[in-house]
N, C-alpha and C positions, 0 to 999 in steps of 0.2 A: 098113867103115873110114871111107868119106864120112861116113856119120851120126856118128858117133863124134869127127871132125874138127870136125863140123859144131857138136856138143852141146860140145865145147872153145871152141869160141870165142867160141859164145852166154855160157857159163858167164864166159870172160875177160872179155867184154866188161861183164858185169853189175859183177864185182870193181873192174872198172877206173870206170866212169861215177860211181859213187857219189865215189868221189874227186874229180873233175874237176868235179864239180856243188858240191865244198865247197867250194871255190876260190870259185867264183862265190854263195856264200851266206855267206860271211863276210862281217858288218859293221865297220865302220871307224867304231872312238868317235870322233866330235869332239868338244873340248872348249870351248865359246863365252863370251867375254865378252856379256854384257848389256848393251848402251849404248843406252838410249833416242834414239830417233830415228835409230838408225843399224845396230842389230846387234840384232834381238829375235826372240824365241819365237812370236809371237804375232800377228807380221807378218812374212808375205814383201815387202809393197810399200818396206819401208826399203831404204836402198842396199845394205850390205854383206849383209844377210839374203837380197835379192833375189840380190845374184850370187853367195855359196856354193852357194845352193839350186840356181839357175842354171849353174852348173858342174857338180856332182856328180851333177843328175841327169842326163846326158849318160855318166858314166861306168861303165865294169862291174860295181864293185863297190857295196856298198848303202852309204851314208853315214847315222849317226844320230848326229845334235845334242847334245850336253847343253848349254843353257843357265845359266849361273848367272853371281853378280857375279867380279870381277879375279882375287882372291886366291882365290876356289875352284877356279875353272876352270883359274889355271896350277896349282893343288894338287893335284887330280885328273893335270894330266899327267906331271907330276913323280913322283907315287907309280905311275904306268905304269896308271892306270885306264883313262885314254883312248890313241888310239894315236896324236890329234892334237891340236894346239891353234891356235886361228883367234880375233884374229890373234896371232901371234906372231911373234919374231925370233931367229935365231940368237946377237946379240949379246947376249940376256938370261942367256944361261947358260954358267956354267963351263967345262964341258965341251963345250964347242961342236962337237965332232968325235962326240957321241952322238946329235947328233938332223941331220933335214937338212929342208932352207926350202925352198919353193915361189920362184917369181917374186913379184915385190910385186904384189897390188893396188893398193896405195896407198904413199906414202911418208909415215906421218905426223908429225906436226912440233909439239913444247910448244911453248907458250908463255907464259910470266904472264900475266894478265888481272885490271883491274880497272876503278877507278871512273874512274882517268887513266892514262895511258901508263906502263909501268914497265920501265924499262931492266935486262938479265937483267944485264949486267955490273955495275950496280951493285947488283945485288941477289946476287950471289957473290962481292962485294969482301971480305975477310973482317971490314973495318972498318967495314962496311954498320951501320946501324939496323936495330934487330931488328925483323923483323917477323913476320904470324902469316901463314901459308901453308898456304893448304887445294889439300889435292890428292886426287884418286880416290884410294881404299881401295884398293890392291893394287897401285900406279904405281908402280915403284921407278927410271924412266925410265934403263934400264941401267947403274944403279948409282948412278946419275950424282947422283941426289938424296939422299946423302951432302955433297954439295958445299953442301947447303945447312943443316950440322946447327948453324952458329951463328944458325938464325933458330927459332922457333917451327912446328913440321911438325904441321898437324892433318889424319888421315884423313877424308875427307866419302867419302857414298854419293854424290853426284851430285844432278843433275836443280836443281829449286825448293831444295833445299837450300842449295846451294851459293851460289846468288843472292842470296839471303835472309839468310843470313852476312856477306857483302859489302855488302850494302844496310843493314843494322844495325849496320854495322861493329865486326864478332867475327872476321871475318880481313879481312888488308888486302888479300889478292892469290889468286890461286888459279890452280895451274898445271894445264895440260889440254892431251891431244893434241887438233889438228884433225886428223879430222874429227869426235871424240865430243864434242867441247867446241859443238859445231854447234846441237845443239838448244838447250844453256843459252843460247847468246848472243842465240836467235829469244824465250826468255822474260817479258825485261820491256825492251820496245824504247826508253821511253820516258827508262830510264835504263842504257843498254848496255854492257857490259863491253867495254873497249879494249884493243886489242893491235897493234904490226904488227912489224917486220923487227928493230927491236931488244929484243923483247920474247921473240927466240927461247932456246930452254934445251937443247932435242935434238932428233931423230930417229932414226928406226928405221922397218924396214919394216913394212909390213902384209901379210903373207904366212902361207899354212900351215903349221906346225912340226910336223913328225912326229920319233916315235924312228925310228932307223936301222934298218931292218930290207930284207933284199930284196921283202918284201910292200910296204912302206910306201915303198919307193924306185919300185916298180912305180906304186903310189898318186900319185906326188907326177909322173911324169912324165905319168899322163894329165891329172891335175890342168892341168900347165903346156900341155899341150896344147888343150885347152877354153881354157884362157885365152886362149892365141895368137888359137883362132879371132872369140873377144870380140872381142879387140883390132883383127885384121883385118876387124870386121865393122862396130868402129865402137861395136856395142853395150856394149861396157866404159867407153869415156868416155862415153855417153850418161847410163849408168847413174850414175856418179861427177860428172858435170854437174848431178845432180839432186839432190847433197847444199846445199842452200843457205847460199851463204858461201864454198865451193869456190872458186869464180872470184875471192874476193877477198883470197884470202888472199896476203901479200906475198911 
């Protein structure tokens, strides 16, 4: 009867581990914007590259990347490819009670930028001068850049583009969140793209966006917990100290 007991629970135990071991083998898509000097595939030493990687390899479950530009990566989360989207914001979507947001890493912030100071308010006036306004491919800065459909709206990829535009003057202005707008501005120092406190257009956070799910709820509370410990270690503004520009932004 022992053995018999015995060969039961051997037997339970087999049925049962394979389960508990899937748990801990599922990966977690995330879906990643591409922003040069700030967010890449191909470098962990950028900021935001460095602390995703930096957080999730700390936690249980496996995390893999998919890198791509704005419009594909929220595309993929949207069509439920991924199971997350980094960064992202609550406030970008309709349904905001379908998906649920980390703690911000960052809080980022548009602003127009050009060859002179360009005040947002009068660049939303509706009796504004038309002008042409280049913005990331896939920015829709929570809707908000509807507010700007009596001017001239041209999508740019980023990087030397965008500069090169501005300096040839084919757009007058180009709006960019800091901190992706970071590298363009290190580009041609000699003749710099200006911006400071009235040149602001929006913010949002820079946090994880997952679908709602108790997996992905379980997800986002180790998530916030790595974070905490950044935070109390110092190591998270260290890291965000080292975006150049950071410190001076108004």
């Amino acid at each position: 009867m022992a053995v018999r007991f015995l060969f039961f629970i051997i037997f339970a135990l087999m049925f049962l581990l394979p389960c508990g071991a899937s748990d801990s083998e599922r990966i977690i898509d995330v879906s990643v914007y591409n922003v040069p000097g700030l967010l890449e595939k191909r470098s962990d030493d950028v900021p935001y590259s460095k602390l995703i990687k930096l957080i999730t390899k700390q936690m249980p479950a496996t995390t893999e990347f998919h890198f791509s530009h704005a419009l594909r990566a929220v595309s993929r989360f949207n069509d439920r490819k991924s199971d997350c989207l980094f960064p992202g914001s609550k406030n970008l979507y309709q349904h905001s009670e379908r998906v649920i947001e980390s703690k911000p890493l960052y809080i980022a912030r548009a602003y127009f930028f050009g060859l002179e100071l360009l005040s947002a308010d009068t660049i939303l006036h509706p009796s504004a001068k038309k002008m042409r306004i280049g913005f990331r491919h896939g920015n829709t800065f929570g809707g908000k850049i509807e507010t700007l459909s009596h001017h001239t709206l041209i999508p740019l990829q980023g990087g030397s583009e965008i500069h090169e535009m501005i300096l040839r003057g084919r757009i007058d202005a180009f709006l960019d969140y800091i901190p992706d707008a970071l590298p363009l501005l290190q580009l041609v120092k000699s003749e710099p793209l200006q911006y400071d406190d009235t040149s602001f257009f929006y913010e949002q956070n820079d946090s994880l966006l997952c679908h709602d799910s108790s997996e992905l709820r379980r997800y986002i509370i180790q998530f916030n917990q790595q974070v905490d410990i950044l935070e109390d270690s110092g190591v998270l503004q260290a890291i965000l100290d080292s975006m150049d520009g950071v410190d001076k932004v108004p």
